[in-house]
LOLO-991084 format. One record per residue (C-alpha): x, y, z; residue number from 1; residue in one letter. Coordinates in pm, whole numbers. Each point is the difference from the previous one (the first is absolute). Example, Ala and Ser with C-alpha at 12.3 -4.5 7.8 and 13.67 -1.06 7.14 Angstrom:
LOLO-991084
[[1230,-450,780],1,'A']
[[137,344,-66],2,'S']
***
This chain:
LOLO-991084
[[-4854,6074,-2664],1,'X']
[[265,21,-263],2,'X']
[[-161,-269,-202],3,'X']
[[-369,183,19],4,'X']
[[166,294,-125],5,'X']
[[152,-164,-309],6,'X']
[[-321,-172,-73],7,'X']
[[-188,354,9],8,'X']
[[205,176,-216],9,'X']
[[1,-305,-299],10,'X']
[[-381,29,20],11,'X']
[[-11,427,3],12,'X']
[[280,-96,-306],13,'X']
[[-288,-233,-120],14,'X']
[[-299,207,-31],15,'X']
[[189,316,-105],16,'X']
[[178,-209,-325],17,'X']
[[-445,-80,-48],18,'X']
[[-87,343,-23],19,'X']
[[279,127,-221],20,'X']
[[-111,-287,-263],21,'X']
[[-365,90,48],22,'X']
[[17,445,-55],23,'X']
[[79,162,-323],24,'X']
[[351,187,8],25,'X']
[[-20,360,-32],26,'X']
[[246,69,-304],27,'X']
[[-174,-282,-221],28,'X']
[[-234,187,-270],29,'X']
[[-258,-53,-183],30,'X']
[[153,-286,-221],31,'X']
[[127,-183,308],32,'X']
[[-342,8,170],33,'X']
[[-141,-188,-304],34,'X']
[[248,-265,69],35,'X']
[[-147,-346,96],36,'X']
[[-92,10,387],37,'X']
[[186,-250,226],38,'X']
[[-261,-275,103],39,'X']
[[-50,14,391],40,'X']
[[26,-385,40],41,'X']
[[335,-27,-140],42,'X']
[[145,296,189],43,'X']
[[-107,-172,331],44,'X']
[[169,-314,-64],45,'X']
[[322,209,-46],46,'X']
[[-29,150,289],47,'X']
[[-69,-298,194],48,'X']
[[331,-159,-108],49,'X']
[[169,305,96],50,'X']
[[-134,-22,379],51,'X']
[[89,-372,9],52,'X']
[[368,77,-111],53,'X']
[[-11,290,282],54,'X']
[[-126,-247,235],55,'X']
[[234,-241,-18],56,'X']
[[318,217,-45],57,'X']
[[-106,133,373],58,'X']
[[-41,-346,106],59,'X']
[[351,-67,-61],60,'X']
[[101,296,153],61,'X']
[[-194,-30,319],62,'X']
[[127,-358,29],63,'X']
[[379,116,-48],64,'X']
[[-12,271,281],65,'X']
[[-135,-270,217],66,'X']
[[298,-225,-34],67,'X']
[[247,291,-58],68,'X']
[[177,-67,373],69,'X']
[[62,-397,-137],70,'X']
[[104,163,-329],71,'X']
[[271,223,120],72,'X']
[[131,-297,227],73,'X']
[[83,-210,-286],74,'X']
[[121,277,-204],75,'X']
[[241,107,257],76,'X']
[[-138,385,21],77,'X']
[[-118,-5,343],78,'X']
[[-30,319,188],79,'X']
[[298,95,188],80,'X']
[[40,-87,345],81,'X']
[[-31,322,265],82,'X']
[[231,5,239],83,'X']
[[-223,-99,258],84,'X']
[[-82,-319,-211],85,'X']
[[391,-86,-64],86,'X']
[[68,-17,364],87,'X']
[[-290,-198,93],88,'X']
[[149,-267,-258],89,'X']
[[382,51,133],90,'X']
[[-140,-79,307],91,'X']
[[-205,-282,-83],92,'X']
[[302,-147,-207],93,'X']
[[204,35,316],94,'X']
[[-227,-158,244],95,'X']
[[-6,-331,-307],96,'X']
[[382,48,58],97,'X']
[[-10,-45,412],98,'X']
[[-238,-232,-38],99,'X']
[[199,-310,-22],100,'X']
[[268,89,247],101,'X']
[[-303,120,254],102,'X']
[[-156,-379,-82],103,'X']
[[335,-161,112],104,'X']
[[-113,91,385],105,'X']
[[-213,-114,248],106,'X']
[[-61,182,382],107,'X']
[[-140,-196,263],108,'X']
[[5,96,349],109,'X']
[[100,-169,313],110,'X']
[[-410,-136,6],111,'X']
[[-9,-102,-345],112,'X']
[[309,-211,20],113,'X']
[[-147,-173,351],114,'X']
[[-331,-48,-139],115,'X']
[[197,-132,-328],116,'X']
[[167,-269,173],117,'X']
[[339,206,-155],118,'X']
[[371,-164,63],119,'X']
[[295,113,-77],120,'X']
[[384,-170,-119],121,'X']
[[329,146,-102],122,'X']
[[201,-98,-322],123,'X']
[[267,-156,67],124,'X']
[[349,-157,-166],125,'X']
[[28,-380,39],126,'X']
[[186,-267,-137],127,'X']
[[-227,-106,-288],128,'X']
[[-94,-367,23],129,'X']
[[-282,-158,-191],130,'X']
[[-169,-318,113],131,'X']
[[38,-264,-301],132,'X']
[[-311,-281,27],133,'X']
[[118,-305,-173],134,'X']
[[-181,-402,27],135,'X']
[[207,-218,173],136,'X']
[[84,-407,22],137,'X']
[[137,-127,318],138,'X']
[[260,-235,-33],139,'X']
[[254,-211,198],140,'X']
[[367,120,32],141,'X']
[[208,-225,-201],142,'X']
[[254,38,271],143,'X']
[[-246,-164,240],144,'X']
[[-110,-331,-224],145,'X']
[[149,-337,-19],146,'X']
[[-66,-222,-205],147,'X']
[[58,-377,163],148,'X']
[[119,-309,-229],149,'X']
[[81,-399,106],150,'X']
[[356,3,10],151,'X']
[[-12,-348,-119],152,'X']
[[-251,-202,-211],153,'X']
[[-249,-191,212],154,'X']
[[-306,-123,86],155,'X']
[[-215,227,206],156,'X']
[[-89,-168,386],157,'X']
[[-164,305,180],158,'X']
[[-120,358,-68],159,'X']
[[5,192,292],160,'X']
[[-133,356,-126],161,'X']
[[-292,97,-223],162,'X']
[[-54,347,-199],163,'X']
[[-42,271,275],164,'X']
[[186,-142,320],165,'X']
[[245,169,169],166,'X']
[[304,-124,43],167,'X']
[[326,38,221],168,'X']
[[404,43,-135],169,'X']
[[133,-330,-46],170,'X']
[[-327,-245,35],171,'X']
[[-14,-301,-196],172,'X']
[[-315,21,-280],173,'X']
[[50,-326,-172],174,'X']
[[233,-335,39],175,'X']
[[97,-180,-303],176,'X']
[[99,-403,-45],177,'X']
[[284,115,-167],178,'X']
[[229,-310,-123],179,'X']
[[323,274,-112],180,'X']
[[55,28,345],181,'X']
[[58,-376,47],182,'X']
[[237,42,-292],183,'X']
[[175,328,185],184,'X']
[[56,-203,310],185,'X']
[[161,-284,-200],186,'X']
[[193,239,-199],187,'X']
[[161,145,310],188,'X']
[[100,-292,173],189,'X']
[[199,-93,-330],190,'X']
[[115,340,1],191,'X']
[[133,-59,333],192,'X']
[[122,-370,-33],193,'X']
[[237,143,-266],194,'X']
[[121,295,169],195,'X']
[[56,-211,341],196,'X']
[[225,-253,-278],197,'X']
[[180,325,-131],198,'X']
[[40,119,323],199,'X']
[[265,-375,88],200,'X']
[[156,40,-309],201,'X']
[[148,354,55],202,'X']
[[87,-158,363],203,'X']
[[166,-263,-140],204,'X']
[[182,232,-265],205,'X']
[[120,217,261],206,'X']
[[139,-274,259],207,'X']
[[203,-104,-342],208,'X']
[[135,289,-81],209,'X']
[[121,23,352],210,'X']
[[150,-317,16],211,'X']
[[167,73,-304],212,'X']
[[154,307,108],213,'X']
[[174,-137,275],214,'X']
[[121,-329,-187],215,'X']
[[155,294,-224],216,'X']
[[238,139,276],217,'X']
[[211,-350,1],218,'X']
[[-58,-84,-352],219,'X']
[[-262,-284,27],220,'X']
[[-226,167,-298],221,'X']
[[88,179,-307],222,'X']
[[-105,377,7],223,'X']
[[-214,-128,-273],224,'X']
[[-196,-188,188],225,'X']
[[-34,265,253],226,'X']
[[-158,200,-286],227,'X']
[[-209,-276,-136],228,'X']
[[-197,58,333],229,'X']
[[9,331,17],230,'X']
[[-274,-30,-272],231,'X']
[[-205,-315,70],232,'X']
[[-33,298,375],233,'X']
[[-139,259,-187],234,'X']
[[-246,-229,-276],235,'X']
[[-104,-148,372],236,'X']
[[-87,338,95],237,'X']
[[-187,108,-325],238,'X']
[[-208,-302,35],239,'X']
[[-103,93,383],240,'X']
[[-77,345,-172],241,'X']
[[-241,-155,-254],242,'X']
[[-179,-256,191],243,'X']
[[-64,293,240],244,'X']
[[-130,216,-238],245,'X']
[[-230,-268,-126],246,'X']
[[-105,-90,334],247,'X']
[[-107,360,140],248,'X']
[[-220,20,-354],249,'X']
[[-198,-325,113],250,'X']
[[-42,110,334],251,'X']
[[-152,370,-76],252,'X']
[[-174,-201,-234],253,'X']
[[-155,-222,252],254,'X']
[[-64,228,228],255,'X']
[[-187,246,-248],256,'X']
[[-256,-308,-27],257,'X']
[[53,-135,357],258,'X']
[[-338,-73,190],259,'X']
[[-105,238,297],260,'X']
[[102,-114,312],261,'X']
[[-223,-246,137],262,'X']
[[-104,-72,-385],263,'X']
[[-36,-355,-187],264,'X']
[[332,-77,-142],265,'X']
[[-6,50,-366],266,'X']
[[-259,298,-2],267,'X']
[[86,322,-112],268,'X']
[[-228,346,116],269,'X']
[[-102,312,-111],270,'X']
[[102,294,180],271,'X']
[[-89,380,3],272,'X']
[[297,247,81],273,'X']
[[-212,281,121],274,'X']
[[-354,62,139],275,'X']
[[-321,87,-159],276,'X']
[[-304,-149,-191],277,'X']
[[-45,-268,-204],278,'X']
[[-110,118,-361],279,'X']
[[29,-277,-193],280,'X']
[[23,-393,54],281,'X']
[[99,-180,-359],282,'X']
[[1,-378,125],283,'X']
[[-198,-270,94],284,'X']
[[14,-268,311],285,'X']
[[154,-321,-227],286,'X']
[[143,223,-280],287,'X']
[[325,-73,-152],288,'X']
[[210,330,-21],289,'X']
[[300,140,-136],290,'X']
[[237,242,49],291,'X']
[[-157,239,-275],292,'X']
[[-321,120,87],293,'X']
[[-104,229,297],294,'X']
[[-169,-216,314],295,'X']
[[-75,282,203],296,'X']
[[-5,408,-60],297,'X']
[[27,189,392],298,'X']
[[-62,421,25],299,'X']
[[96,202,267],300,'X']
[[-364,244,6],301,'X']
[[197,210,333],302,'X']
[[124,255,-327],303,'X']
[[-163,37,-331],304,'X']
[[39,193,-324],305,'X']
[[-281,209,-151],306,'X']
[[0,56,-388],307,'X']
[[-121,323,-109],308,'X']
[[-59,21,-380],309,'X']
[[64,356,-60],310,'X']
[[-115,119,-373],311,'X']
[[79,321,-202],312,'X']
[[179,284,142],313,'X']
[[-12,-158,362],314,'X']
[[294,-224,-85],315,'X']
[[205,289,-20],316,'X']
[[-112,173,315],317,'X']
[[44,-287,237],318,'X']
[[337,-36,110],319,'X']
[[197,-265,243],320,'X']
[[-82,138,359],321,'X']
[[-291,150,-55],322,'X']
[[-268,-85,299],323,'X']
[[-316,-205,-60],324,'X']
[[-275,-152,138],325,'X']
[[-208,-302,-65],326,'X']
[[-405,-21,105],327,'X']
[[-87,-239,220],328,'X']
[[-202,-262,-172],329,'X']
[[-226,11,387],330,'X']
[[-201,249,41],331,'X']
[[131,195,307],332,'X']
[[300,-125,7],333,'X']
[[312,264,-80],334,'X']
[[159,23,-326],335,'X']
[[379,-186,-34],336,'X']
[[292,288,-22],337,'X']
[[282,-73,-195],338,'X']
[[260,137,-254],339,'X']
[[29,-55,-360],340,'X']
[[310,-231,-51],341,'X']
[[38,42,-373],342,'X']
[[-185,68,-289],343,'X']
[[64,-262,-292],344,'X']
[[117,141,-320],345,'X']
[[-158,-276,-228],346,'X']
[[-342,50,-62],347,'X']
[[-298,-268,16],348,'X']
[[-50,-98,-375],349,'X']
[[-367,-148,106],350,'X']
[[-116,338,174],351,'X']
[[253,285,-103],352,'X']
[[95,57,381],353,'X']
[[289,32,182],354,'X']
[[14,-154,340],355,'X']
[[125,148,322],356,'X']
[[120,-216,294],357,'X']
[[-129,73,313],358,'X']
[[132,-237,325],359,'X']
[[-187,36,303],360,'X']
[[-17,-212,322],361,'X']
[[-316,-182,29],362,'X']
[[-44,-118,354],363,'X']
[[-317,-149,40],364,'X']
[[-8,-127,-383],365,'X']
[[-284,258,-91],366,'X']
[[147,45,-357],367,'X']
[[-11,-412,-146],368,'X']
[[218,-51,-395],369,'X']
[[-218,102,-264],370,'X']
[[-202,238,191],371,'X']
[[-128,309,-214],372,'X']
[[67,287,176],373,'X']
[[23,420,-45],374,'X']
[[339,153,49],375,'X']
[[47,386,67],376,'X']
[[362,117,-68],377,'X']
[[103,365,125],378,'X']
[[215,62,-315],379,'X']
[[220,312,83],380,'X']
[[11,207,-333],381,'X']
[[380,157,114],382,'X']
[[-178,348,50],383,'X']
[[-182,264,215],384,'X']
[[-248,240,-116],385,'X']
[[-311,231,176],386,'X']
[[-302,-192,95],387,'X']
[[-371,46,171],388,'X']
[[-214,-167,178],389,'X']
[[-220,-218,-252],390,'X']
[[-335,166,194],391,'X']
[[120,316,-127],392,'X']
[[-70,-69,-388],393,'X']
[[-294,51,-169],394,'X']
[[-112,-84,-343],395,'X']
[[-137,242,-237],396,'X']
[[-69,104,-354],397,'X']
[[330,157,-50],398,'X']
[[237,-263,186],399,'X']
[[73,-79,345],400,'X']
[[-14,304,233],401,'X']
[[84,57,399],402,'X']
[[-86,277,200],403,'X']
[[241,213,167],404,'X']
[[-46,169,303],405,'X']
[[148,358,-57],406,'X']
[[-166,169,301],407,'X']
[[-214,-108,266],408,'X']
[[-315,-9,-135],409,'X']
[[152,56,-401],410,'X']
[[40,-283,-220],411,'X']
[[140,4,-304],412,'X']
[[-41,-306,-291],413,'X']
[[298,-109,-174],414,'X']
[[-25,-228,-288],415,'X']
[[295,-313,42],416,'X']
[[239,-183,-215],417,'X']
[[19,-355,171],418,'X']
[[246,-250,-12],419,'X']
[[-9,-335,270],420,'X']
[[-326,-36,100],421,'X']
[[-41,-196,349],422,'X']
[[-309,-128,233],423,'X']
[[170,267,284],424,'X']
[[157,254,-212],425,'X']
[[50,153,-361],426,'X']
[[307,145,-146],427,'X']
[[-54,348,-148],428,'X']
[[266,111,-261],429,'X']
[[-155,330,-58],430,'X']
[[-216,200,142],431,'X']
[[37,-13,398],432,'X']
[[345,94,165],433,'X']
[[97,-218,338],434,'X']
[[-105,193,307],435,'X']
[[-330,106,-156],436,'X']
[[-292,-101,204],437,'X']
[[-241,-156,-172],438,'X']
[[-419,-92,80],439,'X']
[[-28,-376,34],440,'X']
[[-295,-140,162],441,'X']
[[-326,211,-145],442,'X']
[[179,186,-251],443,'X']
[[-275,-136,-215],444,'X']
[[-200,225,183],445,'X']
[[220,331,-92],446,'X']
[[-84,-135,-411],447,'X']
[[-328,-8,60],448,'X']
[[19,367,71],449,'X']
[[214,92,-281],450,'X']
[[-229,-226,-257],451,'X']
[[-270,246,129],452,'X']
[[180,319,-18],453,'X']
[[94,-53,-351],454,'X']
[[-363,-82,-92],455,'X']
[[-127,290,145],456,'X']
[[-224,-161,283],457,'X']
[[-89,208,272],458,'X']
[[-41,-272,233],459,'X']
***
């Protein structure tokens, strides 16, 4: 309406401006009135350019009170708010305020949580232990491998053992023709042909010096004499002394390469000290051997050692004590239990690892040398802290989060700070205090319902 009214009153202003130009003024005589007349063509084109300028000046205006309302906005002069209008927008600025601590809860009642599968945990304070998964090697325990040499050069006559074979303390693996124990026997019967000769010549030396000694009471010797054998007694004893020694060296000798009993004279065997398996057989039937190279290698498997290659910050957190366990390379079978011995403080040059020795008994030789297996060590950390049941965390945009159960059927979400994270349970180092009961088992459902709240469904 406003812009029909403008557009009226330029064309009334229009036609008006036309008459004036066309009718003779009233004062103007007789010499005006003979003035040249205006032409009627031109004053119509003037006036035409006078309705267009009209026209388009209340164009502009029309099309600024239109937009005035956008206008004022970004000029800042926007009406002032009644009072009815500033509390509506306190109290919508309030409700934006509640908003977030209102979406930090969730009610459920007794149904919903039975129909949502809902289970519940308590924080709690443990002893904070992290389970450190490392590669292992099993190995053989030095303590429980001997390694088996000829004790004399020979010619190998039997092999009694091949790789794999069990053997007993103390049985025979090998026998040797072994020509240094011909020359041990002959070397102790010398031995002891000169000790028996030493042996009469301090007899003799002492039946002299006796005889002397009483020939001295009525003068039929010189105290000299008497002296003389004294001495030749006590070289007669250092002799005995010698030949002795000489003669116990080529009898341990001897017997050291004797032949078992019930063995070919002039044969020497191989014997294992302690029970096990054969590992390793280095000779051949009809081989000459000497006293340098291994002939047999024999493991105890009843105990074994297990090296873990820790890497990183793992080498620091597994200490001596710590429990672990080994898989069981059958499938159904229960894992091996054991304790960590020691942790090696050199590290692996080839893989950057340091090694943790595990010994555990192996009864039924399940875990075999060189066996790849995967070690789990319970690595105390030295401290407690607060922890929840892993079922209890959920993952969102914002970071972990658990539910808390504040009431019965109220539920509030608190967003966690974790620490050692487990298959069982999580530590929490802020955010849930111990005692605090917490939704495990369908607490995905209870997100679900706060996703929804916060995007408005109505579901």
């Amino acid at each position: 309406m406003d812009r029909m009214a403008l557009t009226m009153d330029a064309s009334d202003a229009a036609r008006e401006a036309e008459t004036d130009a066309q009718a003779p003024h009233p004062d103007v005589g007789p010499t005006a009135a003979a003035a040249p007349e205006v032409r009627p063509g031109k004053a119509r084109r003037g006036g035409a350019r006078l309705v267009w300028l009209v026209l388009i000046l209340a164009a502009l205006l029309g099309a600024g009170w239109i937009s005035r309302d956008a206008l004022r906005d970004r000029l800042g002069l926007g009406p002032a708010q009644t009072g009815d209008d500033a509390s509506a927008t306190a109290s919508s600025a309030a409700k934006t305020e509640d908003a977030p601590a209102q979406s930090d809860f969730v009610t459920l009642d007794a149904d919903g949580q039975k129909r949502s599968g809902l289970a519940f945990g308590t924080a709690e304070t443990r002893r904070i232990v992290l389970p450190v998964r490392a590669p292992g090697t099993v190995a053989f325990d030095e303590r429980r491998v001997t390694h088996l040499k000829p004790r004399t050069q020979g010619r190998v006559l039997s092999l009694a053992v091949q790789p794999g074979d069990r053997v007993a303390a103390g049985q025979t693996l090998a026998t040797l023709d072994a020509a240094g124990i011909l020359d041990a026997r002959n070397g102790l019967q010398a031995a002891q042909a000169t000790l028996g000769e030493a042996q009469a010549s301090e007899r003799a030396a002492e039946i002299q010096l006796k005889r002397g000694q009483e020939q001295l009471k009525f003068g039929g010797v010189a105290q000299a004499e008497v002296e003389r054998r004294q001495v030749d007694l006590a070289k007669a004893r250092a002799a005995v002394q010698s030949a002795q020694a000489n003669a116990d060296m080529y009898r341990a000798q001897y017997q050291r390469l004797a032949p078992a009993e019930g063995a070919a004279p002039g044969t020497s065997a191989v014997v294992t000290p302690i029970a096990g398996v054969v590992t390793q057989v280095g000779v051949t039937l009809g081989e000459v051997v000497d006293t340098a190279r291994d002939a047999f290698t024999v493991a105890d498997p009843a105990r074994v050692v297990v090296l873990a290659n820790l890497y990183g910050p793992d080498i620091t957190r597994v200490k001596a004590g710590d429990a672990a366990t080994v898989d069981s390379p059958i499938p159904g079978q229960p894992p091996f239990e054991g304790r960590v011995r020691s942790v090696n403080a050199a590290l692996d040059p080839a893989t950057n690892t340091a090694p943790a020795r595990l010994e555990l008994d192996n009864p039924e030789d399940l875990l075999r040398a060189n066996m790849f297996v995967s070690v789990t060590v319970a690595a105390d950390l030295g401290r407690s802290g607060v922890t929840v049941p892993a079922a209890a965390i959920q993952q969102t945009e914002a970071g972990p989060i658990a539910f808390v159960r504040v009431a019965p059927d109220r539920f509030e979400r608190r967003v966690l700070t974790l620490g050692i994270q487990r298959a069982d349970w999580v530590e929490v180092t802020r955010g849930v205090a111990a005692g605090e009961s917490v939704a495990t088992a369908g607490s995905f459902g209870l997100k679900a319902i706060l996703m929804r709240s916060l995007l408005g469904s109505t579901d």
